[in-house]
Steps between C-alpha positions, in 0.01 A plus 500: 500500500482526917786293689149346588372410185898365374530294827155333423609424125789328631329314739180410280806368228629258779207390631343445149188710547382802371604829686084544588548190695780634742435672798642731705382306876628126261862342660679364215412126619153582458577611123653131471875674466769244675825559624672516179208735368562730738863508433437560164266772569699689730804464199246657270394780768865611585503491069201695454611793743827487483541407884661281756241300690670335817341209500635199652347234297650215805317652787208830354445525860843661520418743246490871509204485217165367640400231212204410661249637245443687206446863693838429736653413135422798365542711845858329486590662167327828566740553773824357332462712218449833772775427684753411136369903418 
């Protein structure tokens, strides 16, 4: 399975939808996933590849790892996981 494909599962799980129904242009609001959602599903991401996502869950705006959709989600990871190699 693609990081692409994984990060979609995770977020279809949290939003309650089937992966078909996610995106890759959707923001997580748009998928109906709140604050504590996306908490969740950035717990399960840093899980699922065995990463460190620095997030600031207070302020996202502060971040390091562009949250704003499904793509910068997945762009995020992509180039986490690069630079832990």
């Amino acid at each position: 399975m693609s990081i692409k494909e994984q990060v979609i599962a995770i977020i279809a799980e949290q939003a309650v939808l089937e992966p078909g129904d996610v995106e890759m242009h959707n923001t997580l609001e748009e998928l109906g996933i709140d604050s504590l959602g996306l908490v969740e599903s950035i717990f399960a991401i840093e899980e699922a590849f065995d990463i460190q996502v620095p997030f600031n869950a207070n302020n996202p705006a502060e971040s390091d790892f562009d949250i704003s959709t499904v793509a910068s989600i997945v762009a995020g990871i992509e180039r986490l996981r690069a630079e832990q190699h």
